[in-house]
RODO-2510 file (C-alpha; in nm, 4 decimals, decimal comma):
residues 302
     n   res          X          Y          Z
     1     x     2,3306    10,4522    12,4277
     2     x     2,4144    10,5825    12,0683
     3     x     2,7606    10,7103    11,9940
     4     x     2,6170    11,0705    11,9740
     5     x     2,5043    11,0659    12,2982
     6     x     2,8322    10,9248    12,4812
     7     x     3,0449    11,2201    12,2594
     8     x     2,8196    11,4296    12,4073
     9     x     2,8238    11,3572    12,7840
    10     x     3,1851    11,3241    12,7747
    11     x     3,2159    11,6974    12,6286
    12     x     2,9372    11,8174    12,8382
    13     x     3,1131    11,7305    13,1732
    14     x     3,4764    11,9023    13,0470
    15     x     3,5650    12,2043    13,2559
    16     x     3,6064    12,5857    13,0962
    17     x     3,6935    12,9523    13,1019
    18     x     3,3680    13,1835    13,1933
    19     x     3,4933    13,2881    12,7492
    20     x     3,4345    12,9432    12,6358
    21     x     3,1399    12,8788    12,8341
    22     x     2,9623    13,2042    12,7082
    23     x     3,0435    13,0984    12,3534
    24     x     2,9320    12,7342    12,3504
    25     x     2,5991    12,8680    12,5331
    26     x     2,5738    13,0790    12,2724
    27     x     2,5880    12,8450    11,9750
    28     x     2,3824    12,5686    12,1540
    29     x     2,0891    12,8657    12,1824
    30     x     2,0731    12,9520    11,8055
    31     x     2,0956    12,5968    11,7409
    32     x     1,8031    12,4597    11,9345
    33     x     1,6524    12,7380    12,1257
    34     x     1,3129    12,9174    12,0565
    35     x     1,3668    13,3276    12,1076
    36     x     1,0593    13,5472    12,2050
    37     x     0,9566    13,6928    12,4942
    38     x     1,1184    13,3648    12,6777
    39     x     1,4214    13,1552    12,5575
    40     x     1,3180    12,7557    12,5231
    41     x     1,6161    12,5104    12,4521
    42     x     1,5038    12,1600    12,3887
    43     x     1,7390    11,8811    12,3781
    44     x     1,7531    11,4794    12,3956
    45     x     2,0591    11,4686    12,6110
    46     x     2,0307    11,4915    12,9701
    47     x     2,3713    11,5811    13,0409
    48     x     2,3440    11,8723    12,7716
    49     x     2,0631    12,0064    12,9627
    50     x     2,2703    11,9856    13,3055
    51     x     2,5097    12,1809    13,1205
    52     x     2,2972    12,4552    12,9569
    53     x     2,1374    12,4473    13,3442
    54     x     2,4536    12,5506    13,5353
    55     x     2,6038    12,7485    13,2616
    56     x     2,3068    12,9998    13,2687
    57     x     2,3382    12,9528    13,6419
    58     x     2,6357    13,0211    13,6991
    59     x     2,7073    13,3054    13,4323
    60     x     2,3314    13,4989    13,4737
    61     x     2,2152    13,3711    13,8278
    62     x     1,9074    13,2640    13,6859
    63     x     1,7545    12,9230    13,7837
    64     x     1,5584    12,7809    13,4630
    65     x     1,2818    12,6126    13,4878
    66     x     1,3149    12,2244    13,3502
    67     x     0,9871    12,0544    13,2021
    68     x     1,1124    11,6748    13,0798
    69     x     0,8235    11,4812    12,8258
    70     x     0,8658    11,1708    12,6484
    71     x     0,8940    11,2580    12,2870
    72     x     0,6569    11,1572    12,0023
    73     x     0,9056    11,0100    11,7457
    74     x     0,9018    10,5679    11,7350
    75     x     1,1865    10,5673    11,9782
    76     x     0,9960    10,7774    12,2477
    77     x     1,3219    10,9838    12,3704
    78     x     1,2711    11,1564    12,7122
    79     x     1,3044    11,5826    12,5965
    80     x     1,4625    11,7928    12,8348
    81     x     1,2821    12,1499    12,7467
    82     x     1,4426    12,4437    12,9572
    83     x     1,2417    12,7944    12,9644
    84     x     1,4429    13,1287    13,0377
    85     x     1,1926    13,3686    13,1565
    86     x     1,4138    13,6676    13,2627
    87     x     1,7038    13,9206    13,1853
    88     x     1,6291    13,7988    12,7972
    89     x     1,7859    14,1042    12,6493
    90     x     2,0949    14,0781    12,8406
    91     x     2,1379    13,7225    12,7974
    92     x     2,0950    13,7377    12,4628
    93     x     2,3627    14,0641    12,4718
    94     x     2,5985    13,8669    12,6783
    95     x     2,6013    13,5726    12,4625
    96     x     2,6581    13,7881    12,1261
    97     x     2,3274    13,6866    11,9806
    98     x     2,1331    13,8894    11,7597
    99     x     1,7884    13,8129    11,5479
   100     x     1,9248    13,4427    11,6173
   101     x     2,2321    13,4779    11,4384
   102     x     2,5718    13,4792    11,6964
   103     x     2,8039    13,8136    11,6823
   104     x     3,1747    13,7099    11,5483
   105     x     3,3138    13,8550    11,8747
   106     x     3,1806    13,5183    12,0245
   107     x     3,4821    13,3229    11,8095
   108     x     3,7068    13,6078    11,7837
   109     x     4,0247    13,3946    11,9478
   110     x     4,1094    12,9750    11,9009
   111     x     3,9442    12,8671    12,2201
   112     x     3,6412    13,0268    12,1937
   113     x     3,6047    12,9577    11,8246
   114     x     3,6721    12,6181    11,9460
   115     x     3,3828    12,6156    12,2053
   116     x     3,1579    12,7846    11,9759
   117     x     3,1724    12,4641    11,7639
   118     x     3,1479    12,2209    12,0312
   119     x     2,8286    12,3981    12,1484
   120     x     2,7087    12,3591    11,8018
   121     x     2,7283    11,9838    11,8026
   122     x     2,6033    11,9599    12,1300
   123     x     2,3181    12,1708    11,9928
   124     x     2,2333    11,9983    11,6487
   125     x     2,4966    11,7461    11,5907
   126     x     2,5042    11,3939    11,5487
   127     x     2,7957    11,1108    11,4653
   128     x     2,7588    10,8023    11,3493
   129     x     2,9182    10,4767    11,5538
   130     x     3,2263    10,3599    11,3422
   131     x     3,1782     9,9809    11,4187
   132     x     2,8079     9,9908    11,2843
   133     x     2,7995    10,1997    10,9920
   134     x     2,9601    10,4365    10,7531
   135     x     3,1807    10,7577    10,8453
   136     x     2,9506    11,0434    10,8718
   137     x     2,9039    11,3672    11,1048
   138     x     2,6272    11,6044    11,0835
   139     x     2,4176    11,9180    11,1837
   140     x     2,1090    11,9957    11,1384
   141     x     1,9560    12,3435    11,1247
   142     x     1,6610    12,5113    10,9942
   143     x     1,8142    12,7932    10,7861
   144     x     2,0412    12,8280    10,5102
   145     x     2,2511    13,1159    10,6640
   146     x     2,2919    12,8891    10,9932
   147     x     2,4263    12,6444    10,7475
   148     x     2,6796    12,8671    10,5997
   149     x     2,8025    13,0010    10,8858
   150     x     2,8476    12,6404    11,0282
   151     x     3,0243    12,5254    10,7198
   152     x     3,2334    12,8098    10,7238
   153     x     3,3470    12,7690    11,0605
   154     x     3,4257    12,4220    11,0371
   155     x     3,6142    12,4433    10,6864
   156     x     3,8520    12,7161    10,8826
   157     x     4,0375    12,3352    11,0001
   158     x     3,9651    12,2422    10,6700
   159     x     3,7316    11,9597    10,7899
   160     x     3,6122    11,9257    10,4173
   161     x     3,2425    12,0042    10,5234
   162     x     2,9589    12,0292    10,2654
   163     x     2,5973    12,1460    10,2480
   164     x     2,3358    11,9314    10,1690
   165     x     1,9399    12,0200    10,1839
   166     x     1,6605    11,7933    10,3296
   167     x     1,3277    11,8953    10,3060
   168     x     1,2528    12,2158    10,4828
   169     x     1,6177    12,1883    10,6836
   170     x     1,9822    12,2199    10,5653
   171     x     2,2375    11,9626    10,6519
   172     x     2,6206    11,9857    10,7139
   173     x     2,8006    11,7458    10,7348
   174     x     3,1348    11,5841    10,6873
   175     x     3,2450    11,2038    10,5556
   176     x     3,6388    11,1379    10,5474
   177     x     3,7313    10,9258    10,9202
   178     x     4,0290    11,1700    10,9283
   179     x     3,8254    11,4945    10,9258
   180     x     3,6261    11,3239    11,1593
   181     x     3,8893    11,2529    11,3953
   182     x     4,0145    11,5764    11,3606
   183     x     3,6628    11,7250    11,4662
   184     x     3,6675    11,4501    11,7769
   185     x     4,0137    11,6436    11,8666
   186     x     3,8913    12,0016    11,8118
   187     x     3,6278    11,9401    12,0402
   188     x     3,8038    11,7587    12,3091
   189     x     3,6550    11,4543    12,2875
   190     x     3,9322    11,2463    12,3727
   191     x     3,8163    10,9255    12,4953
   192     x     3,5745    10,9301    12,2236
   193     x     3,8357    10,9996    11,9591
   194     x     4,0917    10,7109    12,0960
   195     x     3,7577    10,4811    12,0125
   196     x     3,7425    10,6566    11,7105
   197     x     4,0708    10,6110    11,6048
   198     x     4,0770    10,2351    11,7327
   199     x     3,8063    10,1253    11,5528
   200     x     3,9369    10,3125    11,1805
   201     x     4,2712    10,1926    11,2421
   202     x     4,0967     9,8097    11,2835
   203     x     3,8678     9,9073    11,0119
   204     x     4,0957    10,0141    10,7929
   205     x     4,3505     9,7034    10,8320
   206     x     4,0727     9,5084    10,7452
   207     x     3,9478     9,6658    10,4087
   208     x     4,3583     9,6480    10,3121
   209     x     4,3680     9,2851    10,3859
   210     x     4,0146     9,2194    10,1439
   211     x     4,1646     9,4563     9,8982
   212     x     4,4841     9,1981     9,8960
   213     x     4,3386     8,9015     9,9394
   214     x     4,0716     9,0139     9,6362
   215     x     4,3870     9,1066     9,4376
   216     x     4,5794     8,7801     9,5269
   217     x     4,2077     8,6371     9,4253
   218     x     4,2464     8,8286     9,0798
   219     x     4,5793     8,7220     9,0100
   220     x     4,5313     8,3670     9,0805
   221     x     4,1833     8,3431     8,8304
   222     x     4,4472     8,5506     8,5866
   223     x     4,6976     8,2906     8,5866
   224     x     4,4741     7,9603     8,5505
   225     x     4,3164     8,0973     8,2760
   226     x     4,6077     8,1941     8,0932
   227     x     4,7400     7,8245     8,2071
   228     x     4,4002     7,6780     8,0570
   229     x     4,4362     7,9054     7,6822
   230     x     4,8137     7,7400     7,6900
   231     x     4,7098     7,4111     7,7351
   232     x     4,4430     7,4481     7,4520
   233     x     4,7210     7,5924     7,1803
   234     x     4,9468     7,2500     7,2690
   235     x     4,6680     7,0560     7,2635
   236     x     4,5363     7,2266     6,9366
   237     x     4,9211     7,2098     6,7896
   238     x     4,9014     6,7906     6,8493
   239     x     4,5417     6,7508     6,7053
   240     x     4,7049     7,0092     6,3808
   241     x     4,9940     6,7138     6,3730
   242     x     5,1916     7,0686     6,4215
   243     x     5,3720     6,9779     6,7599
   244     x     5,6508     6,8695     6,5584
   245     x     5,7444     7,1896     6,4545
   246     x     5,8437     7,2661     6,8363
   247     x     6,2532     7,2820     6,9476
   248     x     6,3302     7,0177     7,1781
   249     x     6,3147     7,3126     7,4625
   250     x     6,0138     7,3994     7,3647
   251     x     5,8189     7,0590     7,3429
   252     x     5,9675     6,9746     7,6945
   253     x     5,7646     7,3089     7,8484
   254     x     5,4600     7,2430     7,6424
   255     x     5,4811     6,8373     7,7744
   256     x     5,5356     6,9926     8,0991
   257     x     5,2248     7,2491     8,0666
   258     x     4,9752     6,9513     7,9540
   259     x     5,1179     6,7318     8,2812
   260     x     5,0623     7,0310     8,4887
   261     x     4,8218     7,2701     8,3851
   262     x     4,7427     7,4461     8,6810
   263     x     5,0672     7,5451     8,8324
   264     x     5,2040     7,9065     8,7771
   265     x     5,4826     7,9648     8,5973
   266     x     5,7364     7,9547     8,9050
   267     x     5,6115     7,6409     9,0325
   268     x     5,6735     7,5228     8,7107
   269     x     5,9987     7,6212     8,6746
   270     x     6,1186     7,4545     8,9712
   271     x     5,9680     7,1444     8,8978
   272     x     6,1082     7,1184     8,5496
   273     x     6,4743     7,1882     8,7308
   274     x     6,4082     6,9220     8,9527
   275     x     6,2929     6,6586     8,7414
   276     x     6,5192     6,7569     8,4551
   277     x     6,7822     6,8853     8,5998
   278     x     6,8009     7,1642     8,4268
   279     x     6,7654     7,5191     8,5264
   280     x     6,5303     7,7003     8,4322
   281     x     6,3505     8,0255     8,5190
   282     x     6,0468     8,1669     8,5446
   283     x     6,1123     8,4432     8,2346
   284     x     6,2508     8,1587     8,0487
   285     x     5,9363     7,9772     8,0949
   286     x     5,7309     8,2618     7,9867
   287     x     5,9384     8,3117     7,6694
   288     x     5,8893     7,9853     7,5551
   289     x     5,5282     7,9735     7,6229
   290     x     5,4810     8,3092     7,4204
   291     x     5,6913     8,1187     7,1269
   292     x     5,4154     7,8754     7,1807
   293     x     5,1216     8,1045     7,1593
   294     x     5,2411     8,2592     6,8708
   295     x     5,2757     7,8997     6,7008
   296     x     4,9229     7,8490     6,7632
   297     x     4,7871     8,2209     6,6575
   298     x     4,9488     8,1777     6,3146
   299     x     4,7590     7,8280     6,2581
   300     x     4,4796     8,0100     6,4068
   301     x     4,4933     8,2560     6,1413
   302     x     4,5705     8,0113     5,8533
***
C-alpha cells in the first residue's frame, strides 16, 4: 500500500461536524466528480469511497449507486465510481458548488477551511513515502482556476505551494518536509505525520553526518596536500644546497616535516615536544612552516 493511500484511510475514517463534512464533500466533488444531469465521483481509494458513500447518506438520504472496475493504467487499480442520480440541484446548493467551482461560504471559518482542504487531497492529492524518495506533495486538477484557488488556500498556512503545468492538467504542489508536515497536521493526519516526522528527523541526521564526515573528508585531503607542497620546498631547499640558510628552529621542523610528512600540524607538535622536549604549538608550527614556504617561493622566483 503506497503512502498516499494509508494518509488517506487514516483521514477518511476521522469523525466530524455535519459543517466539515459538507465542506470536504464539497471539495472532493469538484475535484474528481463529473456534473450533469447525474454527479459521478471516481476514486482509487476504497475507504474514500466509503466516505463519500455515508457522507451523502447521511447528509441527503440518498443511497448511491457503487459500480467498482479494474482500471486500465499498468498497475490495474480497482476504481470505485459512485453515480448520484437525484436531488442534484440541492446537493450541489447544499454543498456551495456552482458551475464546478465551490462558494467561499464553504471555508468561511478554520475548521471548515480545514476540511475543505483535506477533501481536496482526498480528492486529487498524492504524497510521496519519505523513506523511498524525495519530499513532494501534490494535486492534480484539470483547470487553471482550480489550481489557483487550491494554491491560494493552501499558501493561507503559508505551505509555500507553487503551480506547475503538465500537459493538459495543472499541478500544485509543495517540496520543503516542514510544509509538508505542517499539511500532515492541518489535515489531521496524525499517525501519518509522527511517521513523517520520524523518518525526516532520521533522514535528516543522516545527511548532517555525510555533510561532516564529507567535510572532515575535505579537510583531511586539505591538509596532506599542503603536508606534501611542504615537504617538496625542504626537499627543493636541500637539492638548492639552500637548507643552510634555515635557523636552528627552523631546520628542526623542516627535519621533522621530511620524517613525518603526513601528520597534521598538531600531531606534529606533540611529537616534536615529546621527542625534543620542547614545547611547541601548533601556531608555532605553522609560523615556521610559512617562514619555510616563503624561503622556497623566493628561490622559486629567482
Amino acid at each position: 500500500m503506497s503512502f498516499t493511500s494509508e494518509v488517506k484511510n487514516e483521514v477518511s475514517k476521522l469523525d466530524f461536524t455535519e459543517a466539515e463534512n459538507i465542506a470536504e464533500l464539497s471539495a472532493l466533488i469538484t475535484t474528481t466528480a463529473e456534473i450533469d444531469t447525474t454527479i459521478k465521483i471516481t476514486t482509487e481509494n476504497a475507504s474514500v469511497a466509503r466516505k463519500i458513500f455515508y457522507t451523502i447518506k447521511q447528509i441527503f438520504d440518498i443511497n448511491v449507486k457503487i459500480t467498482v472496475r479494474k482500471g486500465f493504467n499498468f498497475q490495474k487499480k480497482y476504481l470505485y465510481i459512485l453515480e448520484i442520480t437525484k436531488n442534484i440541484d440541492n446537493i450541489l446548493e447544499t454543498l456551495g458548488i456552482e458551475n464546478n467551482i465551490t462558494s467561499k461560504y464553504i471555508y468561511d471559518d478554520e475548521e471548515t477551511l480545514r476540511a475543505y482542504i483535506r477533501g481536496i487531497f482526498l480528492g486529487c492529492g498524492s504524497i510521496n513515502d519519505p523513506k523511498k524518495s524525495r519530499y513532494h506533495l501534490e494535486f492534480l486538477v484539470p483547470t487553471k482556476e482550480k489550481a489557483n484557488q487550491i494554491n491560494k488556500l493552501l499558501n493561507k498556512y503559508n505551505l509555500g505551494s507553487k503551480i506547475l503545468q503538465r500537459e493538459s492538467r495543472y499541478m500544485v504542489y509543495i517540496k520543503g518536509s516542514e510544509k509538508i508536515s505542517d499539511f500532515l497536521r492541518l489535515i489531521s493526519a496524525s499517525n501519518a505525520l509522527l511517521y513523517y516526522e520520524d523518518i525526516r528527523i532520521y533522514r535528516d541526521h543522516k545527511n548532517m553526518t555525510n555533510r561532516l564526515n564529507n567535510c572532515e573528508q575535505a579537510n583531511v585531503e586539505k591538509m596532506i596536500q599542503s603536508a606534501q607542497n611542504e615537504v617538496k620546498i625542504i626537499e627543493k631547499l636541500k637539492e638548492k644546497d639552500m637548507f643552510d640558510l634555515l635557523d636552528e628552529k627552523d631546520k628542526l621542523i623542516a627535519t621533522y616535516r621530511l620524517k613525518y610528512p603526513e601528520s597534521s600540524l598538531q600531531e606534529l607538535s606533540e611529537i616534536i615536544s615529546i621527542e625534543t622536549s620542547t614545547k611547541l604549538t601548533k601556531s608555532g608550527i605553522y609560523h615556521r612552516l610559512r617562514k619555510i614556504k616563503e624561503l622556497g617561493q623566493k628561490i622559486s622566483n629567482q
